[in-house]
C-alpha positions as CSV (number, residue, x, y, z in Angstrom):
1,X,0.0,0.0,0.0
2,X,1.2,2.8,-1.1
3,X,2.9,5.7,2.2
4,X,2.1,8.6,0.2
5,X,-0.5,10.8,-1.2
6,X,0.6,12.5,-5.3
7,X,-0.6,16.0,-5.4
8,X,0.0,17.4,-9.0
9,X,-0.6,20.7,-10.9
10,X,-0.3,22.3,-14.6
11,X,0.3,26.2,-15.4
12,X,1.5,27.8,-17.8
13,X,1.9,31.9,-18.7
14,X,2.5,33.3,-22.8
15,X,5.3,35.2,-21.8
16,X,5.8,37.9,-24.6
17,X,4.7,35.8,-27.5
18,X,1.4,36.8,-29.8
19,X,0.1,33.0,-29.2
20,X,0.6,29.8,-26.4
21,X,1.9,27.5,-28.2
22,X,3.1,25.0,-25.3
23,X,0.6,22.4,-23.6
24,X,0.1,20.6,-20.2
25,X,-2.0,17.9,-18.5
26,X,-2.9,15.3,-16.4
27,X,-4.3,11.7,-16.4
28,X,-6.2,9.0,-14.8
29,X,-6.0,5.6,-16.8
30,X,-9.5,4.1,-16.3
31,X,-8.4,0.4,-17.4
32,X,-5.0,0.7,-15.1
33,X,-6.4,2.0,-11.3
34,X,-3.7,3.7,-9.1
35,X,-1.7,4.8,-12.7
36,X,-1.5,8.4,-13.4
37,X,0.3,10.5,-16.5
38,X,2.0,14.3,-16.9
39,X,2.3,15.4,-20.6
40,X,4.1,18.8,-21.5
41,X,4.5,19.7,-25.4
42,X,6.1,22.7,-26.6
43,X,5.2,23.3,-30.5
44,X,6.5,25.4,-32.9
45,X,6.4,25.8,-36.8
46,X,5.0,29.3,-37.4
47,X,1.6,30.8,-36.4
48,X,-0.9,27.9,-35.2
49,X,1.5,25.5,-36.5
50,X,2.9,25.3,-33.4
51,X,0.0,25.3,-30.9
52,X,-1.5,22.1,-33.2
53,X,1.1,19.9,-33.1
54,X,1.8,20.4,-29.5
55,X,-2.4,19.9,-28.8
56,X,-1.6,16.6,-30.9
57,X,0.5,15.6,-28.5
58,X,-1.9,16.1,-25.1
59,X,-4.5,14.5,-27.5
60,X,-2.6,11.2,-28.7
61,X,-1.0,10.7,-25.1
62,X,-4.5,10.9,-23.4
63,X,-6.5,8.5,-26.5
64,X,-3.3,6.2,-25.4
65,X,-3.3,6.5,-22.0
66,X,-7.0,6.2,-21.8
67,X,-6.9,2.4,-23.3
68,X,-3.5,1.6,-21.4
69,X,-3.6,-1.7,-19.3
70,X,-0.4,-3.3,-18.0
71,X,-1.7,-6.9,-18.8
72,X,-1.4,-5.8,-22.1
73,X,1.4,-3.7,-22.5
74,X,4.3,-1.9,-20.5
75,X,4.7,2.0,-19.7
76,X,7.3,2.0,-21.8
77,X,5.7,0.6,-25.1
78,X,2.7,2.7,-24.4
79,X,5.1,6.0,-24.6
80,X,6.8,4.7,-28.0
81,X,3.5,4.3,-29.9
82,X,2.6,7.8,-28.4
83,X,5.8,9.5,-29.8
84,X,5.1,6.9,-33.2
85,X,2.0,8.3,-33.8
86,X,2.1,12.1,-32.7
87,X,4.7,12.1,-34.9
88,X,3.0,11.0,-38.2
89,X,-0.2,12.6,-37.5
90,X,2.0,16.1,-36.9
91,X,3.9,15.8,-40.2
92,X,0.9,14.6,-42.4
93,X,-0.8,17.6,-41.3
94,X,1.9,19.6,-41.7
95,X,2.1,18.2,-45.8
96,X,-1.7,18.9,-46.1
97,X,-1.7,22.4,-44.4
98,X,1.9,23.6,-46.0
99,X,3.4,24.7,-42.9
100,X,5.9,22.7,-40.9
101,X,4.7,21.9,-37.3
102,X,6.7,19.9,-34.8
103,X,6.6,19.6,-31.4
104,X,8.8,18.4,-28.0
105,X,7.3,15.9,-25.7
106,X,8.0,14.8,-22.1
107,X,5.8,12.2,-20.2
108,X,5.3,10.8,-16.8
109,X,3.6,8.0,-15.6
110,X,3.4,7.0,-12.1
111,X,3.0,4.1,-11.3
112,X,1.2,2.3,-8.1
113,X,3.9,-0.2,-7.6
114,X,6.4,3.3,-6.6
115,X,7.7,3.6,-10.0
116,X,8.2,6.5,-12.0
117,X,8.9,6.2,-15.9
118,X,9.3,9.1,-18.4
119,X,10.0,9.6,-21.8
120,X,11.1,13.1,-24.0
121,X,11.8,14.0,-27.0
122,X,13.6,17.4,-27.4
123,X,14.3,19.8,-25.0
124,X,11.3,19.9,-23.0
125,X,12.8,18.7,-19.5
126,X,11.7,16.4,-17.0
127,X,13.7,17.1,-13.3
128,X,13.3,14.4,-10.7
129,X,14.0,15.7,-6.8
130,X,14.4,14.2,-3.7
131,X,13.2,16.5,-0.5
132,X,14.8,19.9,-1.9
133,X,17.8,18.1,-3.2
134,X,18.1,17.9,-7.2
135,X,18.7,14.0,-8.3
136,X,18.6,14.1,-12.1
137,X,17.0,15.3,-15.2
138,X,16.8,14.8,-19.0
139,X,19.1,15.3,-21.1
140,X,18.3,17.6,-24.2
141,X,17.9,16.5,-27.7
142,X,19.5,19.7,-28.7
143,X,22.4,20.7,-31.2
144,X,24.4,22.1,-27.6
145,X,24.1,19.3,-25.7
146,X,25.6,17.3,-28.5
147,X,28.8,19.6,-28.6
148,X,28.7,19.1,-25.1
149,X,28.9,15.1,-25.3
150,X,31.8,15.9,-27.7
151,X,33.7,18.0,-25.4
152,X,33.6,21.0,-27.5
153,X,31.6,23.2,-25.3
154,X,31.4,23.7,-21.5
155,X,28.0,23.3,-19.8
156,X,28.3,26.4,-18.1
157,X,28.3,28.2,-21.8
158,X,25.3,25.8,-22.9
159,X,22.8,27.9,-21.5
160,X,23.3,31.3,-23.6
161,X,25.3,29.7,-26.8
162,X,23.7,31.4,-29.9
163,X,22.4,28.3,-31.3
164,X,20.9,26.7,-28.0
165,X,17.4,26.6,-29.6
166,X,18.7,24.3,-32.3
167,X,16.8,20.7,-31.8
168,X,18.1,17.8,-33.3
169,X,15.3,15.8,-32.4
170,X,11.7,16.7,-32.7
171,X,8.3,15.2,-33.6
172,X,7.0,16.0,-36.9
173,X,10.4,16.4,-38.5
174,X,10.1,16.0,-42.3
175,X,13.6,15.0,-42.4
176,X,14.4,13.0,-39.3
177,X,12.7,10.1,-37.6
178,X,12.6,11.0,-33.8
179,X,14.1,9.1,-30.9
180,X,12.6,8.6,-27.8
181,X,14.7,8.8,-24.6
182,X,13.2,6.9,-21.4
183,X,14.2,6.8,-17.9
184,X,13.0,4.9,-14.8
185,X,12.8,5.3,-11.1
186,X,11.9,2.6,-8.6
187,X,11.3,2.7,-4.9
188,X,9.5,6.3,-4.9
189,X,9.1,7.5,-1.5
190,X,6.8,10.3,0.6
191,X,9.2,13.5,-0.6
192,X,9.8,12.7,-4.3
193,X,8.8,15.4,-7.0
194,X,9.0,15.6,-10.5
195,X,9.4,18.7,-12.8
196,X,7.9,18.5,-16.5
197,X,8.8,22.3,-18.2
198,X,9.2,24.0,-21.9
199,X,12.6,26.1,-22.2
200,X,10.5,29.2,-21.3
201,X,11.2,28.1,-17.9
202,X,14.2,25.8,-17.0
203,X,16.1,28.8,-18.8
204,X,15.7,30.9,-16.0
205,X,16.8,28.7,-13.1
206,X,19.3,26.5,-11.3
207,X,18.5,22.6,-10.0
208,X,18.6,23.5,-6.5
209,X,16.6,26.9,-7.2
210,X,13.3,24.3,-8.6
211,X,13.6,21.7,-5.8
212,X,13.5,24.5,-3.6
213,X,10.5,26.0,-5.1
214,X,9.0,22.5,-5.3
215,X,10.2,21.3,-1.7
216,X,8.4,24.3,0.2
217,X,5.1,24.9,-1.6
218,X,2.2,23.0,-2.9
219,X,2.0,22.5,-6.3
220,X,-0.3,25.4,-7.3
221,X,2.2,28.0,-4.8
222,X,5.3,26.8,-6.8
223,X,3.9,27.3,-9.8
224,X,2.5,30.8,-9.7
225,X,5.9,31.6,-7.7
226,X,8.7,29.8,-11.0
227,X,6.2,31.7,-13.1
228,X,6.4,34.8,-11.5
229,X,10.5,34.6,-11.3
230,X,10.5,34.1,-14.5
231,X,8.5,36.8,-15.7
232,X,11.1,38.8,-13.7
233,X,14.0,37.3,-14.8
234,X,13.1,37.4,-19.1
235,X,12.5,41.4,-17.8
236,X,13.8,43.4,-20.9
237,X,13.8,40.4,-23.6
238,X,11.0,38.7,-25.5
239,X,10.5,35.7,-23.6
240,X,9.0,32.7,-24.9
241,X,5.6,31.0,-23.6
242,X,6.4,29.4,-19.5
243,X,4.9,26.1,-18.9
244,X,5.1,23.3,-16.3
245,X,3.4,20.4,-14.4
246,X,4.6,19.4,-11.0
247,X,3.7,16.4,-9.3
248,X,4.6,15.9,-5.6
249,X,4.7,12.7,-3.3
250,X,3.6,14.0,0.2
251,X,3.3,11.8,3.5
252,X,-0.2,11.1,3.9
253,X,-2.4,12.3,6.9
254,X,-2.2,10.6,10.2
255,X,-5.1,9.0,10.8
256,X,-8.0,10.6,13.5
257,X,-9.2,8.4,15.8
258,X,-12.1,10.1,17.4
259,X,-13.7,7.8,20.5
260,X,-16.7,9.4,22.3
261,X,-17.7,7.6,25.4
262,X,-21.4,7.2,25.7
263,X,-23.6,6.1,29.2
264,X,-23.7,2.5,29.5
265,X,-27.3,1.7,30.2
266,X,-28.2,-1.2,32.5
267,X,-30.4,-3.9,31.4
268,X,-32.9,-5.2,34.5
């Protein structure tokens, strides 16, 4: 039985772009009991280009989730198909409607065996905490972090390198089949959080700044405070659309025990 209690939120802000183009939710999987899913999609391709492909994503991951059972099929299969499909439904549409749409992805699905598995695609990041103490996070499919890996640029210059928009993998590419990276964590605890944000956010802060945040608050009091930081912090630049989902692991409630004492009557 499971020690804690998940309390989970979405939010997002349009920073100083003319459209939201980013998407968030949760999930309940009717045919799995106990499992639950975080989906964050940031889209881009042009006006509307972008918001539909990353609504395509919410849409195909809920469809999915919605039918998932795990006497038929594993988390982790589940997430492929999801990237599979949202990516040839995105660049069909993008043939029939001349534009080129494509999107980011990064999923969540807790489990109630006290597992966590995700799965992105582009630089969309999931962050995984312990307490306040940051204890990993994806690692972006972007042209940086391959120099990076290479040894040809230092992480502390990743985060304002001219080209650290540049994706090299995406869903929807017309070009370029996308990859799906997945990650697992067993044994989740009362304490645990996990992060699920578009650029427009993890730009603006430091690991131990978001488990902070996340650490101290509820979900909807983190949010509104990382949003509002940001805001602060993209002051004087146009900043792009700020979206994230949090899901916490608290300690549930101890229980009440309430005994009244009543007379004792006295049978003759």
């Amino acid at each position: 039985m499971s020690q804690y209690k998940i309390e989970a939120g979405t939010a997002q802000h349009i920073g100083d772009r003319s459209e939201q183009q980013d998407r968030a939710a949760l999930f309940s999987a009717p045919k799995a009991p106990g499992y639950m899913m975080a989906v964050l999609a940031d889209g881009m391709g042009g006006r509307s280009g972008g918001s539909m492909a990353a609504e395509q994503v919410i849409r195909t991951a809920r469809q999915n989730f919605e039918l998932f059972s795990p006497l038929t099929e594993t988390v982790e299969e589940m997430m492929k198909i999801i990237a599979h499909e949202v990516h040839t439904i995105i660049k069909l549409t993008g043939f029939s409607a001349e534009k080129q749409p494509h999107s980011t992805m990064v999923l969540l699905v807790i489990t109630p065996d006290k597992s966590a598995i995700w799965a992105h695609v582009g630089d969309s990041r999931l962050y995984r905490f312990s307490g306040p103490n940051f204890a990993e996070r994806t690692t972006d499919h972007s042209y940086v972090e391959q120099l990076i890996s290479q040894g040809k640029l230092a992480r502390d210059e990743a985060k304002n390198h001219k080209l650290s928009n540049i994706l090299i993998n995406v869903l929807g590419s017309s070009s370029n089949e996308p990859y799906i990276t997945i990650g697992r964590h067993d044994g989740l605890k009362a304490g645990d959080a996990f992060l699920l944000c578009s650029d427009g956010l993890w730009h603006y802060f430091s690991d131990a700044e978001l488990g902070a945040a996340l650490a101290m608050n509820s979900p909807r009091q983190a949010s509104e405070m990382l949003i509002k930081k940001a805001r602060e912090r993209a002051a004087g630049t146009v900043a792009d659309n700020c979206t994230l989902a949090i899901v916490k692991l608290v300690t549930l409630p101890k229980e009440q025990r309430n005994y009244t004492v009543g007379k004792m009557g006295r049978a003759v």
